[in-house]
LOVOVO-543333 format. One record per atom (N, C-alpha, C): atom name; residue number from 1; x, y, z. Coordinates in nm, 4 decimals, always signed. Layout:
N
{a=CA k=NUM xx=X yy=Y zz=Z}
...
# end
This chain:
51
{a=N k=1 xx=+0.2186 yy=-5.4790 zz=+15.3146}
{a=CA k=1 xx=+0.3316 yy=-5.4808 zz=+15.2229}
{a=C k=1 xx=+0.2821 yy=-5.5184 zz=+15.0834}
{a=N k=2 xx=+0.3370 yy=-5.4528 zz=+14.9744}
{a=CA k=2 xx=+0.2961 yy=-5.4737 zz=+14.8406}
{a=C k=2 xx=+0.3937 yy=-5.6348 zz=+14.8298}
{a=N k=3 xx=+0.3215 yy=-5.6989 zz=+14.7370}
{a=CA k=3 xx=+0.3326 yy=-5.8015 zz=+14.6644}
{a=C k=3 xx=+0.3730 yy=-5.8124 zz=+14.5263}
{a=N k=4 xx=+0.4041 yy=-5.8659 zz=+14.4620}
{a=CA k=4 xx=+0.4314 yy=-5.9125 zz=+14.2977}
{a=C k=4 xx=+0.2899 yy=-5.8737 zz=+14.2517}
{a=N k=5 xx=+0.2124 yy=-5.9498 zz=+14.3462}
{a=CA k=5 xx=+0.0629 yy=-5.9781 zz=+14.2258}
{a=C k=5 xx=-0.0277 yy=-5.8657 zz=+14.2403}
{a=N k=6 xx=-0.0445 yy=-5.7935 zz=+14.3709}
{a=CA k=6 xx=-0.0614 yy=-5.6109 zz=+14.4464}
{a=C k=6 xx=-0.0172 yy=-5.5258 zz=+14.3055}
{a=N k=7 xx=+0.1123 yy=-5.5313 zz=+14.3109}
{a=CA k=7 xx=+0.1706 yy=-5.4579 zz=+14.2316}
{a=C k=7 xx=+0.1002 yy=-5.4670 zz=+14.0620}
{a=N k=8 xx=+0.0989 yy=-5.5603 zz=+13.9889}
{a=CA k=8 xx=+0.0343 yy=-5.6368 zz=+13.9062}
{a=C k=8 xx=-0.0926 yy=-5.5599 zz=+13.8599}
{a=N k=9 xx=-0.1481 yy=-5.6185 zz=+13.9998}
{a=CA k=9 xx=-0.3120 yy=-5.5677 zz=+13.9382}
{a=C k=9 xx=-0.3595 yy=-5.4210 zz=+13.9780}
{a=N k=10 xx=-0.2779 yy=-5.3343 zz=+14.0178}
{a=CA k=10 xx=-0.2544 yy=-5.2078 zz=+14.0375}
{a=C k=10 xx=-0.2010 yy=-5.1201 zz=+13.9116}
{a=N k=11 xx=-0.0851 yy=-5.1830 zz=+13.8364}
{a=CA k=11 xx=-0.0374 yy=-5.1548 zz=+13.7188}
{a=C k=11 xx=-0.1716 yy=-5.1548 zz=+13.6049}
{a=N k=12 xx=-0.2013 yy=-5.2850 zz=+13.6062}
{a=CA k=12 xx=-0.2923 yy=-5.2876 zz=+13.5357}
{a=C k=12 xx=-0.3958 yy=-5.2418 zz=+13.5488}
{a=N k=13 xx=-0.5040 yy=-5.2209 zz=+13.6180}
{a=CA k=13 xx=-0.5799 yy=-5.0691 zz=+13.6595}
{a=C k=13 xx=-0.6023 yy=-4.9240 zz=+13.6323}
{a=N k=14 xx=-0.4190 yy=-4.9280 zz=+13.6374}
{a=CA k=14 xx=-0.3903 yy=-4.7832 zz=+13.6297}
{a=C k=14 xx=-0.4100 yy=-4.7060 zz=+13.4503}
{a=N k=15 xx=-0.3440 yy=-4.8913 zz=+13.4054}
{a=CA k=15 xx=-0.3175 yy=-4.8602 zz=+13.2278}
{a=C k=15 xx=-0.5069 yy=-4.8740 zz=+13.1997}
{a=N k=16 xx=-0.5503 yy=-4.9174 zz=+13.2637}
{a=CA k=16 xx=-0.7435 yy=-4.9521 zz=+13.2147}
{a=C k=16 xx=-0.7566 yy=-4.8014 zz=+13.2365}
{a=N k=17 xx=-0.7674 yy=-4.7401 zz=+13.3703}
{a=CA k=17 xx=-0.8121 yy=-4.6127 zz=+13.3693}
{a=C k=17 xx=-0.7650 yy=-4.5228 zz=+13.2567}
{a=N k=18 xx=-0.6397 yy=-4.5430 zz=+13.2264}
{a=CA k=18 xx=-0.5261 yy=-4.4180 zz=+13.1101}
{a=C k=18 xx=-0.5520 yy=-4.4655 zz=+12.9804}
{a=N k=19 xx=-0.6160 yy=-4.5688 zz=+12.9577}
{a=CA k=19 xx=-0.6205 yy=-4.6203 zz=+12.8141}
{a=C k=19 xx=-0.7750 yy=-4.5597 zz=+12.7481}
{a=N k=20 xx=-0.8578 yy=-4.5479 zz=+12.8467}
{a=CA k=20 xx=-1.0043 yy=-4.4306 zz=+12.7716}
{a=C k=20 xx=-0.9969 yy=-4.2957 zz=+12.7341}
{a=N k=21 xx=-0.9238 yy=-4.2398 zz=+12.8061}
{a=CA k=21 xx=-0.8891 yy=-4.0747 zz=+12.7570}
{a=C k=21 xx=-0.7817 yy=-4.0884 zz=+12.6790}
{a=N k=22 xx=-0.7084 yy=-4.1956 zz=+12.6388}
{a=CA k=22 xx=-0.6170 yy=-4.1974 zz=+12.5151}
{a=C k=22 xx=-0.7229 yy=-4.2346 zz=+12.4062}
{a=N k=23 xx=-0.7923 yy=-4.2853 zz=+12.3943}
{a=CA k=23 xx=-0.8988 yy=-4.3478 zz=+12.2745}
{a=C k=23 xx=-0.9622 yy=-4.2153 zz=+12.2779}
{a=N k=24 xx=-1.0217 yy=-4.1206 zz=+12.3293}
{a=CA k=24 xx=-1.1167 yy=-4.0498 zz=+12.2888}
{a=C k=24 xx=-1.0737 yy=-3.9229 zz=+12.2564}
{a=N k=25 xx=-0.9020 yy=-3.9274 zz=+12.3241}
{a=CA k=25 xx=-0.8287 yy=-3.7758 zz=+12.2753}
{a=C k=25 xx=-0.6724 yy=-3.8199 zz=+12.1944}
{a=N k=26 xx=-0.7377 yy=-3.8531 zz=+12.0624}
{a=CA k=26 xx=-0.5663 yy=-3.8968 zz=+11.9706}
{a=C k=26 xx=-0.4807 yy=-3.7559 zz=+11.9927}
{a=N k=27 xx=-0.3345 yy=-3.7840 zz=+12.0031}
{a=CA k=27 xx=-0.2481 yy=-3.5891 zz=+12.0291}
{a=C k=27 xx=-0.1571 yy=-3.6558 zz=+12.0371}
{a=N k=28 xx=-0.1396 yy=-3.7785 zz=+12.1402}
{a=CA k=28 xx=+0.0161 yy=-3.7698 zz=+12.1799}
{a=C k=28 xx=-0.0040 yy=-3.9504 zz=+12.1972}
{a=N k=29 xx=+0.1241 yy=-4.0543 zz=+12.1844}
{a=CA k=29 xx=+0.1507 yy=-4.1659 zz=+12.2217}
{a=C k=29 xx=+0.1796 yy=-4.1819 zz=+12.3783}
{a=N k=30 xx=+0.1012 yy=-4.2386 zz=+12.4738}
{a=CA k=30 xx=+0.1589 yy=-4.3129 zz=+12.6165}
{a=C k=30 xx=+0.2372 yy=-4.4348 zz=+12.6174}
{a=N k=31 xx=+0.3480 yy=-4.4059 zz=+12.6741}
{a=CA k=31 xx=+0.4507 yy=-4.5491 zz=+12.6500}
{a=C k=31 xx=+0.5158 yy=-4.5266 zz=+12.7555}
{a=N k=32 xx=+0.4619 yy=-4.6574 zz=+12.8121}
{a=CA k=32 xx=+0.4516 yy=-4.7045 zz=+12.9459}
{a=C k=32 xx=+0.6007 yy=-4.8095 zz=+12.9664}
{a=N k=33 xx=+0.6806 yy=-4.7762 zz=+13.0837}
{a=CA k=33 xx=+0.8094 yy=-4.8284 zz=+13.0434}
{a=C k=33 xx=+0.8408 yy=-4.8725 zz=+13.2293}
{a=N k=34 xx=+0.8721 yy=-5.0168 zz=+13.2373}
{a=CA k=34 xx=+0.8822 yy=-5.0404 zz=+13.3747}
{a=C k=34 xx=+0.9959 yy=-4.9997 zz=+13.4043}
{a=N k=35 xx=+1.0755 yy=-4.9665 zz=+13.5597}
{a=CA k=35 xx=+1.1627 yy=-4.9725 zz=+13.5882}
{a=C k=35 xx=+1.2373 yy=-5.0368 zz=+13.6796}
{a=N k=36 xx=+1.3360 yy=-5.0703 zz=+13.7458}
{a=CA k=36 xx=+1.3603 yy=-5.1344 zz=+13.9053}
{a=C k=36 xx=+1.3514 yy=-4.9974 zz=+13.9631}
{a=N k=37 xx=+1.3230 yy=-4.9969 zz=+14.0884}
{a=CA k=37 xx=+1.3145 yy=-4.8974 zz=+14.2146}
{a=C k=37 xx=+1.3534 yy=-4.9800 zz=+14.3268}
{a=N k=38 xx=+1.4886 yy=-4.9100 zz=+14.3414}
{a=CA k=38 xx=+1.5319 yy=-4.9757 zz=+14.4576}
{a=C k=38 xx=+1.4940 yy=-4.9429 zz=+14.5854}
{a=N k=39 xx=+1.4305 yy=-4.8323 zz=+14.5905}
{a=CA k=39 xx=+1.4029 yy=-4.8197 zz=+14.7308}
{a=C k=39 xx=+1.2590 yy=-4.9093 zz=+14.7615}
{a=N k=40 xx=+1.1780 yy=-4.9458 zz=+14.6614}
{a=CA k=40 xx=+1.0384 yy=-5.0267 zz=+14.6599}
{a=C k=40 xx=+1.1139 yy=-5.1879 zz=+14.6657}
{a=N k=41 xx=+1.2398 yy=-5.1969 zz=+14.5878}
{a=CA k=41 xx=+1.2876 yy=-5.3324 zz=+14.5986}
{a=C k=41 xx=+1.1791 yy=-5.4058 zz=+14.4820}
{a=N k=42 xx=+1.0898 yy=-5.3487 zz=+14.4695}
{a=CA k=42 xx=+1.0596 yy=-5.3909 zz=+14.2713}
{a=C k=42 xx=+0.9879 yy=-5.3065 zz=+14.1388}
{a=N k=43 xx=+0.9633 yy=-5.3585 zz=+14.0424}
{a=CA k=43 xx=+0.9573 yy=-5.3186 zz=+13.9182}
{a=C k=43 xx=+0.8556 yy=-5.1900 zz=+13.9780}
{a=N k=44 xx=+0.8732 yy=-5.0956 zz=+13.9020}
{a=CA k=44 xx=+0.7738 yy=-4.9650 zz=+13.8641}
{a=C k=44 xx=+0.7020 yy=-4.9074 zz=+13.7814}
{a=N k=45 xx=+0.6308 yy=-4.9155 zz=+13.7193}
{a=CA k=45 xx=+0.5451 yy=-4.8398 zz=+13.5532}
{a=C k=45 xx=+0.6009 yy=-4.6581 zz=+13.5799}
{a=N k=46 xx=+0.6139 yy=-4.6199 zz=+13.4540}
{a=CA k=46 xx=+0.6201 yy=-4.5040 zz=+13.4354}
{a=C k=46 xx=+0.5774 yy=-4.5111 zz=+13.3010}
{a=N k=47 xx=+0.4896 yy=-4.3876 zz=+13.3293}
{a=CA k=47 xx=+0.3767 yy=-4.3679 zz=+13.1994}
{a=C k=47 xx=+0.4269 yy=-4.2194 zz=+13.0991}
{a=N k=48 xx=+0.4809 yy=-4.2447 zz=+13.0080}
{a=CA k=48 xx=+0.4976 yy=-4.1184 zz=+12.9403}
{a=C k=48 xx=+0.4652 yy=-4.0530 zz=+12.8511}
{a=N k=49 xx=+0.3679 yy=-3.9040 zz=+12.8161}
{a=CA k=49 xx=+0.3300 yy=-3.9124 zz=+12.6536}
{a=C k=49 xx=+0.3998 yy=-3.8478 zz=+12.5590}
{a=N k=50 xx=+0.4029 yy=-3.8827 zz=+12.4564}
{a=CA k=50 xx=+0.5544 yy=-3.8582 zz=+12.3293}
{a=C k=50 xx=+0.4584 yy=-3.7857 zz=+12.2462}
{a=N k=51 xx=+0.4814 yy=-3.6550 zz=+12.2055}
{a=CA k=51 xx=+0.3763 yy=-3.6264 zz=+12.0784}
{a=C k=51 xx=+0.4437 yy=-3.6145 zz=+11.9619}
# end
């Protein structure tokens, strides 16, 4: 079962991996916006790019 802190350092991971191909290809803004998910019963990242 995922955890608070699972969840956490998974999020954060995800933004380490997505944050190098944003530095090396400027085009578009990623803005990363949590949500509730009720069927997970907690918070969610959704990553979006705005150009």
């Amino acid at each position: 079962m995922m955890n608070r802190r699972m969840f956490l350092a998974g999020t954060a991971a995800a933004a380490g991996a997505r944050l190098v191909p944003v530095v090396s290809k400027p085009g578009g803004r990623r803005i990363l916006t949590l949500v509730y998910d009720k069927s997970l019963g907690m918070m969610r990242a959704i990553d979006r790019v705005v150009r």
